[in-house]
BAFIRO-350540 format. One record per residue (C-alpha): residue in three letters; x, z, y. Coordinates in Angstrom, 1 decimal, padded with zeros to 4 digits, always signed. Each point is the difference from the previous one (the first is absolute). Last residue first. Layout:
BEGIN
+------+--------+--------+--------+
: gufi :     xx :     zz :     yy :
+------+--------+--------+--------+
:  ala :      X :      Z :      Y :
...
+------+--------+--------+--------+
//
This chain:
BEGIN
+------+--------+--------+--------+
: gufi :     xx :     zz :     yy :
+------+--------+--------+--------+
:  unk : +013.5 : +033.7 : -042.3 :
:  unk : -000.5 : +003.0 : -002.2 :
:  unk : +000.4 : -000.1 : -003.5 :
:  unk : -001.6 : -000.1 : -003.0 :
:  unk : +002.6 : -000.2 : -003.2 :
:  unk : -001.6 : -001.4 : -002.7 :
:  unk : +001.8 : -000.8 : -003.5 :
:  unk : -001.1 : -003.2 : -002.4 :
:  unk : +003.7 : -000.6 : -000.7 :
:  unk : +002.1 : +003.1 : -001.2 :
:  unk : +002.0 : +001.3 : +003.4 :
:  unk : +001.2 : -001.5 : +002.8 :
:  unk : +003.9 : +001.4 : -000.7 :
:  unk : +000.8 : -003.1 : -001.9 :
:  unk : -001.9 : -002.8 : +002.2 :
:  unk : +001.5 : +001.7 : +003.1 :
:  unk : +003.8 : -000.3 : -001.5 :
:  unk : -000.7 : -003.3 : -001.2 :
:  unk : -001.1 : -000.9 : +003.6 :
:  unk : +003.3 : +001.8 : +001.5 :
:  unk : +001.9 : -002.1 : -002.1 :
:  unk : -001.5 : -003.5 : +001.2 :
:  unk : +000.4 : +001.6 : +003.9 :
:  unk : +004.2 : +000.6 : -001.1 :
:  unk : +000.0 : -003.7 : -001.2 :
:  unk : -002.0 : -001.6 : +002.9 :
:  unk : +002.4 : +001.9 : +002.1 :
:  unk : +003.0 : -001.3 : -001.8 :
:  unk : -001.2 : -003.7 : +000.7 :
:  unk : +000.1 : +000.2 : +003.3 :
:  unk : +003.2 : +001.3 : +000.2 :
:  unk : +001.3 : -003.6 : -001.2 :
:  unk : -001.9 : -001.8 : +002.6 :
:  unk : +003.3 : -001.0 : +001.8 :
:  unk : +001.3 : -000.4 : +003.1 :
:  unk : +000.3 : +004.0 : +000.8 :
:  unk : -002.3 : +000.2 : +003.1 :
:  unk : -002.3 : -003.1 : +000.3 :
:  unk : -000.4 : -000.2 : -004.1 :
:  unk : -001.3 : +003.4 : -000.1 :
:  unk : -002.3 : -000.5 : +003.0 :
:  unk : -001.3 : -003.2 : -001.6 :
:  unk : -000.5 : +001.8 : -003.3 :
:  unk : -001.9 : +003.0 : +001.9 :
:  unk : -002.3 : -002.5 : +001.2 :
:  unk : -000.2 : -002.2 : -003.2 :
:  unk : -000.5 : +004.1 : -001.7 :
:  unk : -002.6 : +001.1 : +001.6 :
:  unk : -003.0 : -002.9 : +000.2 :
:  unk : +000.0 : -000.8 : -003.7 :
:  unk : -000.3 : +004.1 : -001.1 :
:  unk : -002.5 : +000.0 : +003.0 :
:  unk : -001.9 : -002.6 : -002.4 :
:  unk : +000.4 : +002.2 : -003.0 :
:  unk : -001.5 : +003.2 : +002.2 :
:  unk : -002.6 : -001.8 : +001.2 :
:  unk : -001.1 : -000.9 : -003.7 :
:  unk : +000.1 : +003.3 : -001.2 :
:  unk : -002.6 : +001.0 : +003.3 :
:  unk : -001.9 : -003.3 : -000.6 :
:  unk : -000.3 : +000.5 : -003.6 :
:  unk : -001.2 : +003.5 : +000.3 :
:  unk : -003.1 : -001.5 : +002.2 :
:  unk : -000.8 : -002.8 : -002.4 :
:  unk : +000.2 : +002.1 : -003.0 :
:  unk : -002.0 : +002.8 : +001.4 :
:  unk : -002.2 : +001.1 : -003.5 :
:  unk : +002.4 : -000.8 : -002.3 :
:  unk : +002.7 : +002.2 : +001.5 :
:  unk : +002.6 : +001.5 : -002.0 :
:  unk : -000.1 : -003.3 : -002.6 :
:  unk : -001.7 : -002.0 : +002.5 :
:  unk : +003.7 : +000.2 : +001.7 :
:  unk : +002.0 : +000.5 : -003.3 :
:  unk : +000.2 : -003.3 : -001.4 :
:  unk : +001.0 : -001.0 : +003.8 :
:  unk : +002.9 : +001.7 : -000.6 :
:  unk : +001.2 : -001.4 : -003.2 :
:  unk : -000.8 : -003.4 : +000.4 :
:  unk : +002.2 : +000.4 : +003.4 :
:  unk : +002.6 : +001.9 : -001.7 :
:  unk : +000.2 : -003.2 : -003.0 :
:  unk : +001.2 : -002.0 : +003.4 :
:  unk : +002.1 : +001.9 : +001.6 :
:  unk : +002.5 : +000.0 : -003.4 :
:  unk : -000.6 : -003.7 : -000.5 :
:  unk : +001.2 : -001.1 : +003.0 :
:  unk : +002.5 : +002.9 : +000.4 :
:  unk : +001.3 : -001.1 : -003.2 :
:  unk : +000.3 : -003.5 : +001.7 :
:  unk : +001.0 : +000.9 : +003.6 :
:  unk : +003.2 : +001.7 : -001.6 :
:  unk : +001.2 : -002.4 : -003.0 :
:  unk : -000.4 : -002.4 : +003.0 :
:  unk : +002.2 : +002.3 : +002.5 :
:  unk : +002.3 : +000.4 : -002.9 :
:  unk : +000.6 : -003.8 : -000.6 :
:  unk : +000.1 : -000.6 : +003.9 :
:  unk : +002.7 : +002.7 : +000.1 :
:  unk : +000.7 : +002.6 : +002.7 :
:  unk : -001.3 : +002.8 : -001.7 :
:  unk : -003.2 : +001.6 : +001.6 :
:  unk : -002.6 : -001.1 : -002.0 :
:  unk : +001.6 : +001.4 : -003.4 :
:  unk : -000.8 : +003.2 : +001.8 :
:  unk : -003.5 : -000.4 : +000.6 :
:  unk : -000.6 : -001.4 : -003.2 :
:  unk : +001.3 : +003.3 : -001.7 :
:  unk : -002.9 : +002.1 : +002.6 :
:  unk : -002.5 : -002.5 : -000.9 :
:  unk : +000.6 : +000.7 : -004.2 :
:  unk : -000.5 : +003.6 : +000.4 :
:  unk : -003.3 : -000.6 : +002.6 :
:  unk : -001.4 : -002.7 : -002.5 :
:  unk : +000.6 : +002.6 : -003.5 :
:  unk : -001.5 : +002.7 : +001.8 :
:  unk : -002.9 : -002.2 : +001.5 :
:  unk : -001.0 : -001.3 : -003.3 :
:  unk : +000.0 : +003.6 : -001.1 :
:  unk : -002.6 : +000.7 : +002.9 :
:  unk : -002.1 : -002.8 : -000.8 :
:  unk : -001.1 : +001.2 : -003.2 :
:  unk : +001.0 : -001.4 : -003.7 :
:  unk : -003.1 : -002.5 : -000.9 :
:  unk : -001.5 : -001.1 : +003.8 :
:  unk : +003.3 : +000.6 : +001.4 :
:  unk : +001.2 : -002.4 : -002.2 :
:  unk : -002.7 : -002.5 : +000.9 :
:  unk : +000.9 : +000.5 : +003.8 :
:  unk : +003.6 : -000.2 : -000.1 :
:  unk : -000.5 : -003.2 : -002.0 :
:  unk : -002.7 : -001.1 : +002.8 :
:  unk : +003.2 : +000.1 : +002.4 :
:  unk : +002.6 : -001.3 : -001.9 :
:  unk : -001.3 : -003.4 : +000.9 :
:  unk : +000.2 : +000.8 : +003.5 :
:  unk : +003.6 : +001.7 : +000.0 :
:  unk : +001.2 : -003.5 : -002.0 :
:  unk : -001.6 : -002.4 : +002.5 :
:  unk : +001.3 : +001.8 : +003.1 :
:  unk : +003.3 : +000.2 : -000.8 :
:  unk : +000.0 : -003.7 : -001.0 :
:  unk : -001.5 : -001.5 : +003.0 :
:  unk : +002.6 : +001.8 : +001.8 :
:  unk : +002.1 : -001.7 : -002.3 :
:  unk : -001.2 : -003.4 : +000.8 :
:  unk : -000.5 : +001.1 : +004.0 :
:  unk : +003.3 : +000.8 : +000.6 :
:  unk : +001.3 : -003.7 : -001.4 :
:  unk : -002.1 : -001.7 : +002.2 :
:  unk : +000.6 : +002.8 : +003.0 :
:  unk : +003.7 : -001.7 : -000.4 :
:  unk : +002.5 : +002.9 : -001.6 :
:  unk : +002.6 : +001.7 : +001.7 :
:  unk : +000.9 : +003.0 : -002.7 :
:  unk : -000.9 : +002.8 : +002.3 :
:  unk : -002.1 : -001.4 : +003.7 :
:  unk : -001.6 : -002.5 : -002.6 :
:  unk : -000.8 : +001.8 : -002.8 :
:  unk : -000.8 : +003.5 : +001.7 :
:  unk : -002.2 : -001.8 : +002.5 :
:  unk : -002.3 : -001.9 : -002.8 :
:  unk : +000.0 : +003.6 : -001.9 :
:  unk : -001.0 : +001.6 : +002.9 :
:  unk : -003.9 : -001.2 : -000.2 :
:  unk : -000.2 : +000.9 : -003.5 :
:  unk : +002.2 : +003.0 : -000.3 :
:  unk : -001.9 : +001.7 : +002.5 :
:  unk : -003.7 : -000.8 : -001.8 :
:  unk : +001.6 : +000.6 : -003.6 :
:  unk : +001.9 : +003.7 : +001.2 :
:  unk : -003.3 : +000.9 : +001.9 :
:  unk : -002.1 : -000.6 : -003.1 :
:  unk : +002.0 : +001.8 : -002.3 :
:  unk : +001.6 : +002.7 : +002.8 :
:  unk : -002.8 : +000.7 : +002.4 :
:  unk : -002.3 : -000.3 : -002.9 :
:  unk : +001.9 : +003.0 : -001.7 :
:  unk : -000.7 : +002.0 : +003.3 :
:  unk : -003.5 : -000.9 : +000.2 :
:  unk : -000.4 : +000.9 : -003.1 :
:  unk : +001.2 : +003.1 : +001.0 :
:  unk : -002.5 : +000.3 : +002.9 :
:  unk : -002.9 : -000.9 : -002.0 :
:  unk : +000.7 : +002.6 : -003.1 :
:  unk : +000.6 : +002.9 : +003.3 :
:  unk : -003.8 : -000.3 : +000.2 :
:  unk : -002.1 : +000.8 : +003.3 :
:  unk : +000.3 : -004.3 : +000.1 :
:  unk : -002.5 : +000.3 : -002.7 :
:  unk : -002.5 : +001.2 : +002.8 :
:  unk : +000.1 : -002.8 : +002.3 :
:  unk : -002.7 : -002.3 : -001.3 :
:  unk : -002.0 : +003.3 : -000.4 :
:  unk : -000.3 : -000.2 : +004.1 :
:  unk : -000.8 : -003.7 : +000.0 :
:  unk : -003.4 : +000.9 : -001.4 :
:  unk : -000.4 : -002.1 : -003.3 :
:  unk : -001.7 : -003.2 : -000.8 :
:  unk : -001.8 : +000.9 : -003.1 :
:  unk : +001.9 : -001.4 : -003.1 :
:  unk : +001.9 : -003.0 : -000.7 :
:  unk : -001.3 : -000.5 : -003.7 :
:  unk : -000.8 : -004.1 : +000.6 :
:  unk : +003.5 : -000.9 : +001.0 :
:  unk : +000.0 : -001.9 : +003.0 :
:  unk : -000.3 : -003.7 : -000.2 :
:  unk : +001.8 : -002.9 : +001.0 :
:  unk : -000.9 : -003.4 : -001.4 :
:  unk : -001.2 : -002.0 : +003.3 :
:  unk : +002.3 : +002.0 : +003.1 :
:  unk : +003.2 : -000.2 : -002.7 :
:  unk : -000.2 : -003.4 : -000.2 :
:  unk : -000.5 : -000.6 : +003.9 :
:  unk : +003.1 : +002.5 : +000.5 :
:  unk : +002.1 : -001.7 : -002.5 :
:  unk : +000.4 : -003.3 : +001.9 :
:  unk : +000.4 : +002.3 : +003.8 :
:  unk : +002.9 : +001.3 : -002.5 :
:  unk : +001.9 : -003.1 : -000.9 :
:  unk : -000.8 : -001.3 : +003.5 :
:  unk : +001.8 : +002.6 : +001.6 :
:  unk : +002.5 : -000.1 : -002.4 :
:  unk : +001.2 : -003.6 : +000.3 :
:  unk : -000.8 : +001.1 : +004.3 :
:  unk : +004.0 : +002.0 : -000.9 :
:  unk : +002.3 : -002.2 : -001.0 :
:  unk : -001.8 : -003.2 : +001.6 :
:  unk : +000.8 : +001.6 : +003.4 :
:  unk : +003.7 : +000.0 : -000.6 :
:  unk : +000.1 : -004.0 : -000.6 :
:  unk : -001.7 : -001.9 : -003.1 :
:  unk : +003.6 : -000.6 : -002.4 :
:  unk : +002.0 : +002.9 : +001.3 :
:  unk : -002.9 : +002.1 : +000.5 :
:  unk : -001.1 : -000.5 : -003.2 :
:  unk : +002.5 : +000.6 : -001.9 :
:  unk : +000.5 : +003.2 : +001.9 :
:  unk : -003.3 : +001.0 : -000.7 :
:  unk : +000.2 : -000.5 : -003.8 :
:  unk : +001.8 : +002.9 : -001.5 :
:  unk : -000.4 : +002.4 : +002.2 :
:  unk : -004.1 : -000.8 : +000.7 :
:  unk : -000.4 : -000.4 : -004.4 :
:  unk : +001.9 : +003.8 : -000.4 :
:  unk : -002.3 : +001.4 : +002.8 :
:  unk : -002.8 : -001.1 : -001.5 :
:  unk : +001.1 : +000.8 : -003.5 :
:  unk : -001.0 : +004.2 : +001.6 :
:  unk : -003.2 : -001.4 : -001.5 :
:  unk : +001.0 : +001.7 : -003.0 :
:  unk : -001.4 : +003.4 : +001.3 :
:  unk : -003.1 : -001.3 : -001.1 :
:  unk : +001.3 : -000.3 : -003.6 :
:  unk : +001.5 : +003.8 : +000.3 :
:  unk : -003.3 : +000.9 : +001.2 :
:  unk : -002.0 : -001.6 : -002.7 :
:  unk : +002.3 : +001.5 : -002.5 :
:  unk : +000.5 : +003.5 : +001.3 :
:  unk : -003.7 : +000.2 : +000.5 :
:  unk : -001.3 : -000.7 : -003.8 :
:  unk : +000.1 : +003.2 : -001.8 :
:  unk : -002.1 : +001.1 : +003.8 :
:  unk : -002.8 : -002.4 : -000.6 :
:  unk : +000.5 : -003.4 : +001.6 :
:  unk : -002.2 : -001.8 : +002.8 :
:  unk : +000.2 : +003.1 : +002.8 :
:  unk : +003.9 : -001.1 : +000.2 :
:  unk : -000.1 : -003.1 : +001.1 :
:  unk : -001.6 : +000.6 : +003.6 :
:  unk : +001.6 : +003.2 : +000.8 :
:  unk : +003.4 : -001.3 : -001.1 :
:  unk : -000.4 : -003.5 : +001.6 :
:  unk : -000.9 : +002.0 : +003.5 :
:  unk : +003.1 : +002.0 : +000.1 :
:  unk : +002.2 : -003.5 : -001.0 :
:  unk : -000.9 : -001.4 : +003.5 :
:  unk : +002.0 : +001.8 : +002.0 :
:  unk : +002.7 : -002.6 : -001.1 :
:  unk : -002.1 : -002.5 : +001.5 :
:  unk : -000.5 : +001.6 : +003.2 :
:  unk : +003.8 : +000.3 : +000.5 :
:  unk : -000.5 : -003.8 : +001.7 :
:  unk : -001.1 : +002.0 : +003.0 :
:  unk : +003.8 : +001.1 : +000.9 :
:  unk : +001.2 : -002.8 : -000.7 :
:  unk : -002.3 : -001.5 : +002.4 :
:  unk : +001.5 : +002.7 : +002.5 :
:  unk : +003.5 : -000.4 : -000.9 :
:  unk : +000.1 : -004.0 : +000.2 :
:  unk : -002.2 : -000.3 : +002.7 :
:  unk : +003.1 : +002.1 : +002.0 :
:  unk : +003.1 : -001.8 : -001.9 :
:  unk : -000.8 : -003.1 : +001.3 :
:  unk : -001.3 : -003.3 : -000.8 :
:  unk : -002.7 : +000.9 : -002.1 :
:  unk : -002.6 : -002.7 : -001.3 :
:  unk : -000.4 : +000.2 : -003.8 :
:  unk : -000.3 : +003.6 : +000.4 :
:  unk : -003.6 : -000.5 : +001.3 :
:  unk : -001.0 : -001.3 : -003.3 :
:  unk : +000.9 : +002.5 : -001.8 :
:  unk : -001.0 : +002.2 : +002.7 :
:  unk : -003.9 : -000.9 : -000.5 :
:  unk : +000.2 : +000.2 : -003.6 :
:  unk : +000.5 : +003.2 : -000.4 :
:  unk : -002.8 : +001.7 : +002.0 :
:  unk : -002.5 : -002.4 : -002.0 :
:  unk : +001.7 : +001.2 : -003.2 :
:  unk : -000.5 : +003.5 : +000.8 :
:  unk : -004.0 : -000.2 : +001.2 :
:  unk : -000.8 : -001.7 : -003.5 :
:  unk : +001.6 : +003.1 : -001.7 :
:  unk : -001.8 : +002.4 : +001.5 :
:  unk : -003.5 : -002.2 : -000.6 :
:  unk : +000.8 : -000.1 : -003.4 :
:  unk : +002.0 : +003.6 : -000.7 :
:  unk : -003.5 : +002.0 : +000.6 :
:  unk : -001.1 : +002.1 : +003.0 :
:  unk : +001.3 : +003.4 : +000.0 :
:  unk : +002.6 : -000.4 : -003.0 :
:  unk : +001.4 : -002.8 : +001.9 :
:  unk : +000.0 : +001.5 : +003.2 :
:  unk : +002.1 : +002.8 : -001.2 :
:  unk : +002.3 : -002.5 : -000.9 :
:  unk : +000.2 : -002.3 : +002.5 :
:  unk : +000.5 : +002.8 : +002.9 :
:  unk : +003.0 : +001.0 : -002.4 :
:  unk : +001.5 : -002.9 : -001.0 :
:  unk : +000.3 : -001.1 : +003.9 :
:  unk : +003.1 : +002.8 : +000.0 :
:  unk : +001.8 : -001.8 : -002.0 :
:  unk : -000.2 : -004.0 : +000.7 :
:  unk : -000.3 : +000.9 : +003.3 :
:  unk : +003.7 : +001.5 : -000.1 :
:  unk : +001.3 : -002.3 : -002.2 :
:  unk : -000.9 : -003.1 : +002.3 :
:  unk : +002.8 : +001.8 : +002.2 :
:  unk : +002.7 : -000.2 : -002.7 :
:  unk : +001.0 : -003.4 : -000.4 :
:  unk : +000.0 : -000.3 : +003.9 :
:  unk : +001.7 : +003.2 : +000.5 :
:  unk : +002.4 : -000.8 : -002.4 :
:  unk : +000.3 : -003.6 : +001.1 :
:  unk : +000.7 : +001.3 : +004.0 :
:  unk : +003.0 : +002.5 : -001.5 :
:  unk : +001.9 : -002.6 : -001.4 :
:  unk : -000.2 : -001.5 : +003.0 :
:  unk : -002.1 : -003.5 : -000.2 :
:  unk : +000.7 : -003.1 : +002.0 :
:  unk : -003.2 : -001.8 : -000.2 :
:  unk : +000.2 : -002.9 : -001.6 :
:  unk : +002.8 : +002.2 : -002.7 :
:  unk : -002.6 : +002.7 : -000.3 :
:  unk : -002.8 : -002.2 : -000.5 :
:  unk : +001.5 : -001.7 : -003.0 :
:  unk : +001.5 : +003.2 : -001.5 :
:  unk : -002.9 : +001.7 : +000.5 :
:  unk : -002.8 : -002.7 : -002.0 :
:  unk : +000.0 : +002.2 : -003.2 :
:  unk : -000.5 : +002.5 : +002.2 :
:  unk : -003.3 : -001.2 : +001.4 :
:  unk : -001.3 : -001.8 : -002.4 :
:  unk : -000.5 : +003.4 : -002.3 :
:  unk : -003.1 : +001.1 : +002.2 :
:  unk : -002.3 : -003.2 : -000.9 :
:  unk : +001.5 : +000.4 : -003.3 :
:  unk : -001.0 : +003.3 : -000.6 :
:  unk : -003.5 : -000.9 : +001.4 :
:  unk : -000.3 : -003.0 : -002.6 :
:  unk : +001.0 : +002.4 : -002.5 :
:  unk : -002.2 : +002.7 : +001.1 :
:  unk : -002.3 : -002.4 : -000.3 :
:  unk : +000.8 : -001.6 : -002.9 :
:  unk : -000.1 : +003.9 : -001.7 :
:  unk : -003.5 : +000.8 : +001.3 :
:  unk : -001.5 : -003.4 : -001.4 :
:  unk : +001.8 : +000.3 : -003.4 :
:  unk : -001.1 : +003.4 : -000.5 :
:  unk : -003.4 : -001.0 : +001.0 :
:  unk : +000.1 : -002.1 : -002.3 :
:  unk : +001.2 : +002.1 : -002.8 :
:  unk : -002.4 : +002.0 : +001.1 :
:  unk : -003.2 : -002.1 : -000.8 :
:  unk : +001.4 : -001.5 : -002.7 :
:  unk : +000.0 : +003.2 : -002.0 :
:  unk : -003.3 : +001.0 : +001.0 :
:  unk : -001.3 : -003.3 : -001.8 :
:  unk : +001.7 : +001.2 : -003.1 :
:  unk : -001.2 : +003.3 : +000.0 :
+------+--------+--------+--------+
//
């Protein structure tokens, strides 16, 4: 008992550094926007589409990851991903124009695909009274992102631009030789399956409205995260320096509420976490948008924390639903929380273009909280199937 208890834990601590190291990997790359946008002349515009363009990979690659994970084990899966994330970290070091910078940008979204595989591979070493702990702690490597905002700029300023991002590179390539000599997969994996069951949970509306809460809680902390820099210096003119500390901040409090969301969930149900976080997201939505620095913090804070429990809580319910297709579920949920990332900077700089402020922005995210609580209420008693066509 004892000795299995080491065992995961870990693995748990292996699959959460790397997501970590991954996270941080793909964090660098806002947290060093307002640097490259004033070398490089940035619209407002050009740094949404750059913060927003590893997005899209960074979705849509959870999917391919996941169902590959559950087909041949999250080790090897998880190998491949930080191989493909180090090589544009260190590429970004050398841009000189906005071109490289959108399409290694666009490659460095490879570590936030990453979280798919962690799910899959942490997840088959805890029973199911156990899940929405381990995957609330593995969701904590999201303090990747918080370490790359808050140190990047530091050290670009003190090593040069390139030094802001190749610190991560090496961080991760570090990791990757660890992770290649303890790594395991759980022993209780199973049979490999037939890709054609790895796609039968997606038959069931449960995926597709987690999905839809994930497009809010995780998509809320990934565009929050690499705006937030933009928002403080383009709103209340601070130095990238001083962007990045609170950044760091944000970031730090939704990751640590992370696993909380996930033990509650564990003892009350995810779902009525997720009324409470959707309630409280819509109120933080609004404070966001008054013209005050002290309600804009207030604001990013509760949302912080707010976002973050709804993570725990969602991905409590993912080998909930589906214990047998973790992997694969958890790329279609997590798709949908990175495409809640790549939306709204791009909508955001649209926003800003056409009324000079992000203001109405911030409304939207309010009304689309609201319309989650209003899902949530009418879905039914957790546990509930609906099969559907797709």
């Amino acid at each position: 008992m004892n000795n299995n208890f080491h065992r995961s834990s870990l693995q748990l601590a292996l699959g959460t550094g790397s997501f970590g190291f991954c996270f941080a990997v793909f964090g660098s790359l806002s947290a060093m926007m307002p640097i490259l946008s004033r070398e490089l002349h940035l619209s407002t515009q050009e740094k949404s589409l750059a913060v927003a363009l590893p997005v899209l990979l960074g979705s849509l690659g959870r999917i391919p990851l996941g169902i590959l994970t559950d087909r041949f084990g999250g080790r090897i899966i998880f190998i491949m991903t930080m191989v493909f994330s180090i090589i544009p970290a260190f590429l970004m070091g050398g841009i000189t124009d906005y071109t490289h910078l959108l399409l290694y940008g666009f490659f460095i979204g490879i570590g936030l695909a990453s979280f798919s595989v962690g799910v899959g591979f942490v997840n088959g070493w805890y029973p199911p009274e156990r899940q929405g702990f381990a995957l609330g702690v593995y969701g904590a490597g999201n303090i990747g992102q918080s370490v790359a905002a808050f140190s990047a700029p530091f050290i670009a300023r003190a090593y040069g631009v390139r030094w802001g991002f190749w610190t991560f590179g090496i961080g991760l390539s570090a990791w990757l030789v660890l992770f290649m000599v303890a790594a395991r997969n759980a022993p209780n994996r199973g049979p490999v399956k037939p890709m054609r069951e790895l796609f039968i949970p997606l038959k069931d509306s449960r995926s597709w409205l987690l999905s839809l809460y994930y497009f809010l809680t995780f998509g809320g902390f990934v565009a929050m995260a690499i705006y937030l820099p933009i928002f403080l210096c383009d709103i209340f003119r601070l130095t990238p320096e001083q962007a990045g500390m609170r950044t760091a901040g944000f970031v730090v409090l939704a990751t640590f509420l992370r696993p909380v969301g996930g033990t509650l969930a564990d003892k009350v149900g995810g779902k009525r976490i997720l009324i409470y976080v959707f309630s409280f997201t819509t109120l933080m939505a609004m404070i966001l948008a008054l013209p005050s620095m002290i309600a804009f913090t207030v604001g990013a804070l509760g949302m912080a924390a707010a976002i973050g429990l709804g993570n725990g809580a969602v991905f409590k319910l993912v080998p909930e639903y589906f214990p047998g297709s973790v992997g694969s579920v958890t790329g279609v949920v997590g798709a949908a929380g990175g495409l809640g990332g790549f939306f709204p900077p791009l909508l955001l700089g649209v926003i800003k273009q056409q009324t000079g402020s992000f203001t109405f922005g911030f409304i939207v995210l309010a009304v689309f909280a609201l319309v989650c609580l209003l899902f949530l209420l009418r879905s039914g008693r957790t546990g509930t199937s609906v099969q559907v066509t797709v």
